[in-house]
N, CA, C and O of each residue as an XYZ file, in Angstrom:
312
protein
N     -45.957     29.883    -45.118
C     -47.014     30.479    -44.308
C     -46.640     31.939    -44.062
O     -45.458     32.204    -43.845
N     -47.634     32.981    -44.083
C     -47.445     34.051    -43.291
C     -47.744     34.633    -42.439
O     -48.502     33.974    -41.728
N     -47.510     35.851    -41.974
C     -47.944     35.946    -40.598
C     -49.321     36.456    -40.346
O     -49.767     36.669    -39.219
N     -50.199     36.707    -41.857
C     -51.529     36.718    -41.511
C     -52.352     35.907    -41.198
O     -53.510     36.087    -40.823
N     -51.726     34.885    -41.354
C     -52.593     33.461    -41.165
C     -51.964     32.724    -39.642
O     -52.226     31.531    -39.485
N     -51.463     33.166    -38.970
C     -51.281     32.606    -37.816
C     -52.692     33.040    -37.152
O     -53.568     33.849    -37.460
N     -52.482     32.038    -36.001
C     -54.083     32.250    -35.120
C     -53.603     33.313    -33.928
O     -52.428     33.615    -33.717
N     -54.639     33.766    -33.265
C     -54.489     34.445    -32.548
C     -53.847     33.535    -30.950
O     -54.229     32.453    -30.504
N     -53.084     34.206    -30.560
C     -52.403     33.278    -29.466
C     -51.272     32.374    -29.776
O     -50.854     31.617    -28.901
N     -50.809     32.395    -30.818
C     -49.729     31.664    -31.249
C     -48.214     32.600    -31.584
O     -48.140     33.805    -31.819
N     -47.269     31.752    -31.522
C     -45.987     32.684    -31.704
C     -45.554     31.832    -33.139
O     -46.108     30.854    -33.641
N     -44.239     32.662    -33.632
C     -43.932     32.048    -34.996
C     -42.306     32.415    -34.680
O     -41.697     32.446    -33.610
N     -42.000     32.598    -35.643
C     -40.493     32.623    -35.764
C     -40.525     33.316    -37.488
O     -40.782     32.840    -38.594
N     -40.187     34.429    -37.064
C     -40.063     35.279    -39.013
C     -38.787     34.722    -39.905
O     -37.661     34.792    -39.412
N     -38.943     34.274    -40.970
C     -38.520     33.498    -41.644
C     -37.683     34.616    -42.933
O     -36.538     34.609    -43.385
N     -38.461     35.186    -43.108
C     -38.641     36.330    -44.741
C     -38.988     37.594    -44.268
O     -39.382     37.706    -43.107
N     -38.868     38.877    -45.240
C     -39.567     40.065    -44.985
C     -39.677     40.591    -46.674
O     -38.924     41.279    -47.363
N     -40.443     40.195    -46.838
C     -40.842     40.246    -48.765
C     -41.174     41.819    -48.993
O     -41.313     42.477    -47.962
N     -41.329     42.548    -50.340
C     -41.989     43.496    -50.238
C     -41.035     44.514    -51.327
O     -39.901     44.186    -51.676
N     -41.588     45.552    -51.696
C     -40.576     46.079    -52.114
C     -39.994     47.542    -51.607
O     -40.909     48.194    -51.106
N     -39.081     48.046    -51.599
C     -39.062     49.567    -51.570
C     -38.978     50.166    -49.809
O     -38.352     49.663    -48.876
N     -39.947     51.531    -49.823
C     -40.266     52.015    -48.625
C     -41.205     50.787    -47.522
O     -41.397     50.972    -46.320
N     -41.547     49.901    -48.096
C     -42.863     48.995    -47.270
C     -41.748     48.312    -46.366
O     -41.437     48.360    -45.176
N     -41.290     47.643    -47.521
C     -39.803     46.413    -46.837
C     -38.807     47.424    -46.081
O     -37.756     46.866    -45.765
N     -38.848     48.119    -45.893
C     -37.673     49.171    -45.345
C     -38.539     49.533    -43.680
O     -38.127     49.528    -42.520
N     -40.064     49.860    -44.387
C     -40.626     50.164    -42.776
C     -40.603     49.298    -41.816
O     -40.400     49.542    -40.627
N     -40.883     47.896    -42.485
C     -41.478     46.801    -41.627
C     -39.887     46.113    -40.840
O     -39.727     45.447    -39.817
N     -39.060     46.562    -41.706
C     -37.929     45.998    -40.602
C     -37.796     46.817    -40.069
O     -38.285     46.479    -38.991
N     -37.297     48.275    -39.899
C     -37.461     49.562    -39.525
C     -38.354     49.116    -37.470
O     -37.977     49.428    -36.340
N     -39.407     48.412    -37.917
C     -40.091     48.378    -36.802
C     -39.868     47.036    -36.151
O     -40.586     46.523    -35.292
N     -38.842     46.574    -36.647
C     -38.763     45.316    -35.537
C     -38.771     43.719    -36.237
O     -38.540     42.642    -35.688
N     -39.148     44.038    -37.728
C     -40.010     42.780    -38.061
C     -38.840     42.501    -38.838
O     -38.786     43.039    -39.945
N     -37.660     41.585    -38.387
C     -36.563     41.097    -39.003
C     -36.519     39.278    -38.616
O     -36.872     38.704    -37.586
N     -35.961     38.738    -39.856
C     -35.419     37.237    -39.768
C     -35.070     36.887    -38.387
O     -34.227     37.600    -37.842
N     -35.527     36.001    -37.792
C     -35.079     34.957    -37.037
C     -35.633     35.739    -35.652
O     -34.771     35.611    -34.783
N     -37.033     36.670    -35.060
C     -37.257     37.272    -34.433
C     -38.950     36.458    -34.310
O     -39.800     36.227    -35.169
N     -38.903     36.206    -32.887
C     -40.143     35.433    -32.789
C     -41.133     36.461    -32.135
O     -40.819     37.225    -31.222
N     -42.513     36.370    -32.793
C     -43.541     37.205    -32.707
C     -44.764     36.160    -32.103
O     -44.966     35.005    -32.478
N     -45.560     36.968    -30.992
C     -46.838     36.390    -31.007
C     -47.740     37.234    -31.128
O     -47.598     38.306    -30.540
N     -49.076     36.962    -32.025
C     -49.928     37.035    -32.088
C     -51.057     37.417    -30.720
O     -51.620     36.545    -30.057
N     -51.182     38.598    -30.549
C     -51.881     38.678    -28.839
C     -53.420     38.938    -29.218
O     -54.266     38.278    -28.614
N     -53.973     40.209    -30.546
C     -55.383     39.796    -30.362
C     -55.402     40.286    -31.641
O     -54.414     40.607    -32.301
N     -56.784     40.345    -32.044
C     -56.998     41.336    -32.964
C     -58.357     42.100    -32.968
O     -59.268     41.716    -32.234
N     -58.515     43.293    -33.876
C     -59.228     44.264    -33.764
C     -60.856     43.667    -34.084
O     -60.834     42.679    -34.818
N     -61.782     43.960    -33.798
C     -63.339     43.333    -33.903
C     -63.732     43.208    -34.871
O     -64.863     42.725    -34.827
N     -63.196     43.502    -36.347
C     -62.885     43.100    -37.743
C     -62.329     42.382    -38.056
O     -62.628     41.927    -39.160
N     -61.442     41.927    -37.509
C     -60.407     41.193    -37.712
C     -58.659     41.708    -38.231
O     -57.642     41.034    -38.389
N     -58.950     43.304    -38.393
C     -57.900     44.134    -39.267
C     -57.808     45.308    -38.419
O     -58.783     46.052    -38.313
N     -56.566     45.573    -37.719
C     -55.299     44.800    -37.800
C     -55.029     44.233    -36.399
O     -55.692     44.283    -35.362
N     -54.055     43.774    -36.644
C     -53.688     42.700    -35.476
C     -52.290     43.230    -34.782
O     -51.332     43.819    -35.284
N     -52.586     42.719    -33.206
C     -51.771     43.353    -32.784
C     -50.584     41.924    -32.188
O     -50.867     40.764    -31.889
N     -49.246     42.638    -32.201
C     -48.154     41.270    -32.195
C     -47.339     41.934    -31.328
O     -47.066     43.132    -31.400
N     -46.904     41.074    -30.415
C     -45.442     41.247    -29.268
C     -44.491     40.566    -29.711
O     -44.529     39.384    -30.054
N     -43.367     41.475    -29.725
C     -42.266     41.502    -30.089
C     -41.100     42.287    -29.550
O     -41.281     43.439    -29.155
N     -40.136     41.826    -29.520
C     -38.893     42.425    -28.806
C     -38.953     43.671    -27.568
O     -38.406     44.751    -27.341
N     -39.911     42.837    -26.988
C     -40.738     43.668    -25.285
C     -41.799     44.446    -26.312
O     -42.482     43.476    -26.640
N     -42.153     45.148    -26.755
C     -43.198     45.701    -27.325
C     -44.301     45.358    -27.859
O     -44.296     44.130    -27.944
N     -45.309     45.817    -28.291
C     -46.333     45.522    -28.776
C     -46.681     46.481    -30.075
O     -46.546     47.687    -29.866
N     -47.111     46.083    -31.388
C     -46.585     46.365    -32.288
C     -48.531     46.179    -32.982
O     -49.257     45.216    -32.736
N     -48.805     47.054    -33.588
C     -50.422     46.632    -34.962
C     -49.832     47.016    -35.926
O     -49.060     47.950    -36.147
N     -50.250     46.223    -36.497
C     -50.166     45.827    -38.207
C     -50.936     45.656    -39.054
O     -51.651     44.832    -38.484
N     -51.464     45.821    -40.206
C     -52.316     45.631    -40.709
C     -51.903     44.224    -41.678
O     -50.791     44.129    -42.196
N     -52.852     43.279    -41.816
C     -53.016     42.177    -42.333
C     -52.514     42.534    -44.095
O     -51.840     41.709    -44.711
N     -52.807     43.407    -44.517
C     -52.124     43.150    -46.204
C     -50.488     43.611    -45.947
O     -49.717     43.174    -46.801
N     -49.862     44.469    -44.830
C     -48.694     44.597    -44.754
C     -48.366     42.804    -44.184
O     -47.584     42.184    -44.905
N     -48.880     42.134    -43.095
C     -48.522     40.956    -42.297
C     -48.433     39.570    -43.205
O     -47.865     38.534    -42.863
N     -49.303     39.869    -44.742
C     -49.213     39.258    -45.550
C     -47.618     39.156    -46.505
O     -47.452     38.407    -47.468
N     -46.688     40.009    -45.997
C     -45.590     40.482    -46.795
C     -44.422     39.487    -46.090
O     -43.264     39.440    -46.507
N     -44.857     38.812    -45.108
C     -44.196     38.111    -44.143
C     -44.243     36.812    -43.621
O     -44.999     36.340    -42.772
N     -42.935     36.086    -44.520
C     -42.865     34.850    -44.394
C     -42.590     34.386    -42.540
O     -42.009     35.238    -41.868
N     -42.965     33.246    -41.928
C     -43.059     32.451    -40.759
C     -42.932     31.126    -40.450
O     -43.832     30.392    -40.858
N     -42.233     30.747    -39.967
C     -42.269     29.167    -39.578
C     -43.008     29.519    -37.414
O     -42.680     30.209    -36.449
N     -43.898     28.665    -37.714
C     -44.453     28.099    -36.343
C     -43.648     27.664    -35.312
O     -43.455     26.499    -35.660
N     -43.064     27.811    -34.303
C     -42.594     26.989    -33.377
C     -42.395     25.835    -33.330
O     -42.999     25.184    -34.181
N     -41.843     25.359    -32.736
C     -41.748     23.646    -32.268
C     -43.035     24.021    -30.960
O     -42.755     24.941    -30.192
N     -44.140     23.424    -30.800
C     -45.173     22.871    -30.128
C     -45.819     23.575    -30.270
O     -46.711     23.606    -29.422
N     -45.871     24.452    -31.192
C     -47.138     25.777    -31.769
C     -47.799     25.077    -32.638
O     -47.228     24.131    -33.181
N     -49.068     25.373    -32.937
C     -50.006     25.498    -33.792
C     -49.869     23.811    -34.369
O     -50.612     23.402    -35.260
């Protein structure tokens, strides 16, 4: 699963950070590393991009970068 497909209101647990190059370099760069649990808080009236809390912050992303990012669900999530 990735983290574009989580629902809104749900947390995950980042599993992977796929990608190649400068992309994979930004996205950890900003927080988005293995074993770091993210929730899902809303998203934009398109649906693109979505915004995620994480390590006290709040973080948007756009869905083809959020697609680069493997997730396992919680225990009593989703």
């Amino acid at each position: 699963m990735t983290l574009d497909q989580l629902p809104i209101g749900s947390r995950c647990r980042i599993t992977a950070v796929n990608g190649q190059g400068a992309l994979r370099r930004h996205l950890l760069d900003m927080g988005l590393t293995p074993h770091t649990v993210v929730f899902v808080r809303k998203a934009a009236p398109m649906g693109d991009p979505i915004e995620l809390r994480l390590r006290g912050y709040q973080l948007t992303i756009r869905l083809e970068d959020a697609r680069q990012i493997d997730i396992e669900p919680l225990e009593g999530e989703a």
